[in-house]
N, C-alpha and C positions, 0 to 999 in steps of 0.2 A: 504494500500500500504506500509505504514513504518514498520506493522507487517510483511509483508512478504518481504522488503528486509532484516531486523531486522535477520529473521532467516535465509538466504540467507547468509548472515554474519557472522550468527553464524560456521554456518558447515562450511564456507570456513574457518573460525578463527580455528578449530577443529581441520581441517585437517594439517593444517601449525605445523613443526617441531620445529619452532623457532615463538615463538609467540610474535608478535609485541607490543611495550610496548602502546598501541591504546585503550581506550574507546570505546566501540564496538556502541554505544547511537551517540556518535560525528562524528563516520564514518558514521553511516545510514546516521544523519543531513547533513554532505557532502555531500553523492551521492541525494540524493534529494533535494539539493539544485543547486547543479550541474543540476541536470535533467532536473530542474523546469527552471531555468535559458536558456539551450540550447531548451526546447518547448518556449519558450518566445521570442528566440530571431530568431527560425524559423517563428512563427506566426506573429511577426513584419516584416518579409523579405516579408512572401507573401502580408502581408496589404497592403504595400507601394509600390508593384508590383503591385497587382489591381489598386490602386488608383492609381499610374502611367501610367498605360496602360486607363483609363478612360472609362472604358465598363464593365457591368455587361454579363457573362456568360448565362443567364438565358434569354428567347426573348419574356418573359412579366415584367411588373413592380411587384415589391414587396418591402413589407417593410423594412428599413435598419437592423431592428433588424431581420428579419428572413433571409437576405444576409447575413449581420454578422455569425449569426447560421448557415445555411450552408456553410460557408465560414471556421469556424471554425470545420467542421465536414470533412471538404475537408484535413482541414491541417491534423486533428487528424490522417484520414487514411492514409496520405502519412505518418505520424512521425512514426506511430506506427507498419505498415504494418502487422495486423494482418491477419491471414489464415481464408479464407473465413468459414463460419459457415454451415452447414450441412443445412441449407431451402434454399442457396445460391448456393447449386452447383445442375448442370442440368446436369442427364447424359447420355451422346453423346452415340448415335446410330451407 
């Protein structure tokens, strides 16, 4: 992931007419640290919402670590909103 925003950085660096007197190594550490920080502090918002609202989504028992895991698989899809993957789309008639 730090390679490819690394070079993500680089060519915008490239492109700039006036180039920033910037550590190109300290910016990536920023925005991944920035990134890393707002999935952190989405994943805390939903925890504290399940465990506030007091009810597991799922209508058999399971273990807390496999809640956690799908719980944390739930946030990943909403953060990251990737495009669904070619075994995933069905198509309509």
């Amino acid at each position: 992931m730090k390679e490819k925003i690394l070079e993500e950085a680089m060519q915008w660096y490239k492109k700039q007419d006036d180039h920033p007197d910037v550590y190109i190594g300290d910016f990536v550490d920023l925005v991944i640290h920035k990134t890393t920080d707002a999935i952190f502090e989405e994943i805390e918002n939903e925890l504290k919402q399940e465990f506030a609202n007091g009810n597991l989504k799922q209508p058999f028992i399971i273990s807390s670590d496999y809640y956690l895991e799908l719980k944390l698989k739930e946030i990943k899809d909403k953060v990251v909103k990737s495009p669904p993957s070619e075994d995933s789309i069905v198509e309509e008639k």
